[in-house]
MDAnalysis code that builds the backbone (N, CA, C; Angstrom):
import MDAnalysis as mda
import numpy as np

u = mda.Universe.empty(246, n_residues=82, atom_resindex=np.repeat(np.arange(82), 3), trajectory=True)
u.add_TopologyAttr("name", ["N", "CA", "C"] * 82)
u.add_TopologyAttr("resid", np.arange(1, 83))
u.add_TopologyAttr("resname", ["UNK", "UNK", "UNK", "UNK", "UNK", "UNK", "UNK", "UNK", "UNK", "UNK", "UNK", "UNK", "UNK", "UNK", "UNK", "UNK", "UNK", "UNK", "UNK", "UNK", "UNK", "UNK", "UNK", "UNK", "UNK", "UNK", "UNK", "UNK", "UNK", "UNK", "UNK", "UNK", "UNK", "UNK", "UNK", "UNK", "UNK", "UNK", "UNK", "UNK", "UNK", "UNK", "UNK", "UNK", "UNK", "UNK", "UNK", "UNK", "UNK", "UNK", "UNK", "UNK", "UNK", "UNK", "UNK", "UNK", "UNK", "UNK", "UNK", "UNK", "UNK", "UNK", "UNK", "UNK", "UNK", "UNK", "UNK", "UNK", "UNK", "UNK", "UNK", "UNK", "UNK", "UNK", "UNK", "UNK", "UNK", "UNK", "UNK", "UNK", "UNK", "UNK"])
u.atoms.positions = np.array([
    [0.814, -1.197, 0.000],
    [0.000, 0.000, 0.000],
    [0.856, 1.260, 0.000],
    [2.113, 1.127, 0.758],
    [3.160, 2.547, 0.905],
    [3.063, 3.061, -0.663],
    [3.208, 2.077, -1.955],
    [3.729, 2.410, -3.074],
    [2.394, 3.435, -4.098],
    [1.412, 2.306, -3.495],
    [-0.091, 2.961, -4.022],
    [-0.353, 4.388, -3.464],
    [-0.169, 4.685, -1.805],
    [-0.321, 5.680, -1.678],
    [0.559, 7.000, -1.810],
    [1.715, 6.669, -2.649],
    [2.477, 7.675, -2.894],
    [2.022, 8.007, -4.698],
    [0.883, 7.994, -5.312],
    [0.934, 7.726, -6.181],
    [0.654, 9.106, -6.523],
    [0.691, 9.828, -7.783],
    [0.108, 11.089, -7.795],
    [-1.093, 11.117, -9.070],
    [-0.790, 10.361, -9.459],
    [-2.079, 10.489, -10.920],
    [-3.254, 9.190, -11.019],
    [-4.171, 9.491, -10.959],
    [-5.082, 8.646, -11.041],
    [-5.432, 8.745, -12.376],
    [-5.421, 7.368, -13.204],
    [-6.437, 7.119, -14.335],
    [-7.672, 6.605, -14.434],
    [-8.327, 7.392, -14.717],
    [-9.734, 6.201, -15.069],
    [-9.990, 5.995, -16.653],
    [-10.233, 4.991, -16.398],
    [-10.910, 4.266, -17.630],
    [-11.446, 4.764, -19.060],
    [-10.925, 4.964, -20.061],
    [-12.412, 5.742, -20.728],
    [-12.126, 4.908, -21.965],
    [-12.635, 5.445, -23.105],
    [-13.132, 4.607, -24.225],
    [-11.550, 4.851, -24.662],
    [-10.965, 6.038, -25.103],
    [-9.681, 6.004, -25.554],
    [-8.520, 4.680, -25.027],
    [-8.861, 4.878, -23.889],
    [-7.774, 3.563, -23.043],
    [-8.256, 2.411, -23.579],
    [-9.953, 1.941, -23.462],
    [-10.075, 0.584, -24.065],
    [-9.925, 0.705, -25.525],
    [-9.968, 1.752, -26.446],
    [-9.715, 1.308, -28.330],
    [-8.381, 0.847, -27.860],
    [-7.598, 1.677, -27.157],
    [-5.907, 1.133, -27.514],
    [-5.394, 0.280, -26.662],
    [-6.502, -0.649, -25.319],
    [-6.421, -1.736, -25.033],
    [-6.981, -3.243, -26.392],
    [-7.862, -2.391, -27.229],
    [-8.143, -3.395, -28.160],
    [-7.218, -4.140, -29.163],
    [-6.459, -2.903, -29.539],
    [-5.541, -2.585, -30.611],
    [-4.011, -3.678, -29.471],
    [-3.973, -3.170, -28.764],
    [-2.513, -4.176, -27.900],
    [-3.058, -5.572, -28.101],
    [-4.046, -5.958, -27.887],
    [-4.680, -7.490, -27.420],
    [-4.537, -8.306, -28.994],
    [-4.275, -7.595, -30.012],
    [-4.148, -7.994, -30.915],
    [-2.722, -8.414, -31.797],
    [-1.565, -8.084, -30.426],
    [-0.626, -8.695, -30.660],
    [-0.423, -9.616, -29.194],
    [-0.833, -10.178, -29.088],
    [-1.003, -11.359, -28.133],
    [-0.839, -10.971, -26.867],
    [-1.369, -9.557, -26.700],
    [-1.028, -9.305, -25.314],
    [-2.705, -9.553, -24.486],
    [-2.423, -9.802, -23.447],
    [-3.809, -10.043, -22.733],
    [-4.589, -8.835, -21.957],
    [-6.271, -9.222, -22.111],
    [-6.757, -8.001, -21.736],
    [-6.711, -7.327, -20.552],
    [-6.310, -7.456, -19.416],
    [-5.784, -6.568, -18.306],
    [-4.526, -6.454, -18.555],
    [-3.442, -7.003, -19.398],
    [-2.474, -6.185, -18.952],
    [-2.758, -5.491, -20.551],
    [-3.449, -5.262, -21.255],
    [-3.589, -4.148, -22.642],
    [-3.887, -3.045, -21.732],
    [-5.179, -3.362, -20.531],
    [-5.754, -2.537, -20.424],
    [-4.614, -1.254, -19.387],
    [-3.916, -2.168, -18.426],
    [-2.412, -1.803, -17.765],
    [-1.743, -0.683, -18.643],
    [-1.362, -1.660, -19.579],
    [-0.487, -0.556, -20.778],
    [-0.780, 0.471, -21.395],
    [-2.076, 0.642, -21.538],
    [-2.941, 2.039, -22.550],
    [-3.441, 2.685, -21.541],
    [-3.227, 2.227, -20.107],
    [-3.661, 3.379, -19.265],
    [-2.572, 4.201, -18.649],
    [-1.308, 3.465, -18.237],
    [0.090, 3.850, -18.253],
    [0.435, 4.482, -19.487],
    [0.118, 4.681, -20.802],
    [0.584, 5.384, -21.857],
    [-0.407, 6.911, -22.071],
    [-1.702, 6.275, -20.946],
    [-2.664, 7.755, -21.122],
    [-2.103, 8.591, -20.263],
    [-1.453, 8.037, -19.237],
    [-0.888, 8.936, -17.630],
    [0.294, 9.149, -17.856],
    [1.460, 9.098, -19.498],
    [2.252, 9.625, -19.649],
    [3.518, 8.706, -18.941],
    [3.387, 7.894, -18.270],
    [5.061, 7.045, -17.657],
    [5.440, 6.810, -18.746],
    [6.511, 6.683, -18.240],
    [7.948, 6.241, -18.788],
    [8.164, 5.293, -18.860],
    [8.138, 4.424, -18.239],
    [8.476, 2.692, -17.937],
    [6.959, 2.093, -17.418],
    [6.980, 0.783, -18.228],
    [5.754, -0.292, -17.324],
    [6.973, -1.256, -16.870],
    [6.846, -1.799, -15.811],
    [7.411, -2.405, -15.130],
    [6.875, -4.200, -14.766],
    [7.241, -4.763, -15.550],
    [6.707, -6.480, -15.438],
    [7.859, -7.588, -15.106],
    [7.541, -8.756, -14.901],
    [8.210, -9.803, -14.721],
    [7.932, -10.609, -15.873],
    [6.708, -10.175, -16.257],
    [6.010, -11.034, -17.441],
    [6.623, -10.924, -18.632],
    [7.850, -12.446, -18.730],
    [8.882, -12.791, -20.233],
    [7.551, -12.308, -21.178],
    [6.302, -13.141, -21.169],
    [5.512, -13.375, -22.784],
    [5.246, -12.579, -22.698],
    [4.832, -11.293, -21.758],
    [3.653, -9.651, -21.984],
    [5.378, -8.622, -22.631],
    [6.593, -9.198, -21.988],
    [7.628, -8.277, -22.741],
    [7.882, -9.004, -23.824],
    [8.217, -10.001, -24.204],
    [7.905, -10.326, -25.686],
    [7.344, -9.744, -26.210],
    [5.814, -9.685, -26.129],
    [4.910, -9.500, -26.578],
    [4.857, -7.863, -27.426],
    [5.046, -7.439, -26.359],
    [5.107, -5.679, -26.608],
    [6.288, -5.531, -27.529],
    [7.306, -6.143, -27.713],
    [8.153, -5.487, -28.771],
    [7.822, -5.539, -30.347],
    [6.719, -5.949, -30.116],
    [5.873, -6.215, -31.592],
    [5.130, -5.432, -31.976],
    [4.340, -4.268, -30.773],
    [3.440, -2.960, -31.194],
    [4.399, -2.339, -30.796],
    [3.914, -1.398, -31.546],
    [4.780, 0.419, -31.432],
    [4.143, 0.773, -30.186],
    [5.119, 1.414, -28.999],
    [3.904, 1.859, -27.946],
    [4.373, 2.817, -27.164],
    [4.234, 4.010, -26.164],
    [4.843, 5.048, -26.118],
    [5.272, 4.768, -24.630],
    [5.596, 3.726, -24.425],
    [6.492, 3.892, -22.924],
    [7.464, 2.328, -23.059],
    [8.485, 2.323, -22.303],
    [8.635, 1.232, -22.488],
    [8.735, 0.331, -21.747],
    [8.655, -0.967, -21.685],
    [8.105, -2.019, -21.288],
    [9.175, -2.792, -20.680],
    [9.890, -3.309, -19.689],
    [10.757, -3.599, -19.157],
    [10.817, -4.462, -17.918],
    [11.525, -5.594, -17.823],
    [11.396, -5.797, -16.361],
    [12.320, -5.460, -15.376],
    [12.039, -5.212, -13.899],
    [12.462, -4.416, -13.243],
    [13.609, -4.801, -12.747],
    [14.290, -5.982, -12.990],
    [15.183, -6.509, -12.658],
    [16.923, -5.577, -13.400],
    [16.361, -5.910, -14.857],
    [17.136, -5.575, -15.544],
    [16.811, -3.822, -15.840],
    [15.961, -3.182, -15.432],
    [15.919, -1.644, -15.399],
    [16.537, -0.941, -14.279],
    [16.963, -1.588, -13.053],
    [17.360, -0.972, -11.676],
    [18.855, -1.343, -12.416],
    [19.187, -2.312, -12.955],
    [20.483, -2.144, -13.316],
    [21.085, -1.893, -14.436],
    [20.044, -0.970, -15.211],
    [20.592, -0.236, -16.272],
    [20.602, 1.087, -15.387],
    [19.301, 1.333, -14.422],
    [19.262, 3.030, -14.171],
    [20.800, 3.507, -13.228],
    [21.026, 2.104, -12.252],
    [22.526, 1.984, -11.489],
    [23.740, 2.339, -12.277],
    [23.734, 1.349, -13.738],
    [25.051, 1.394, -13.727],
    [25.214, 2.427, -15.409],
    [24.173, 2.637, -15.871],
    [24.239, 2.891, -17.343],
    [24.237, 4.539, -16.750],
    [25.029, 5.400, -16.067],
    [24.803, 7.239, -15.733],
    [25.180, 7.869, -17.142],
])
């Protein structure tokens, strides 16, 4: 909860987020995490942050405006890559 409540932007839902949750699901990505990704790309981040090999597979196949990464290998690019 510490992480949730430091959060500053709330998204809600709207039709824009689900067309471009439709449009993700159509490269084999699944519908909560489409819906994850087009709402993180409406609220402007920088990074989505997953563990999920097939949802990062997946995403390097649509064009998409944040990028998609797991957090393993992003704490040690942001560490060592200055």
């Amino acid at each position: 909860m510490t992480l949730y409540n430091s959060a500053t932007v709330d998204i809600e839902i709207n039709d824009h987020i689900v067309n471009r949750a439709k449009e993700l699901v159509k490269f084999d990505i699944k519908p909560f995490d489409a819906l994850h990704i087009a709402s993180a790309e409406s609220g402007k981040a920088n990074i989505f942050l997953t563990v999920d090999k097939k949802l990062i597979n997946s995403s390097k196949r649509v064009k998409t405006n944040i990028r998609i990464a797991n957090p393993a290998i992003w704490i040690m690019e942001a560490l060592y890559n200055d």
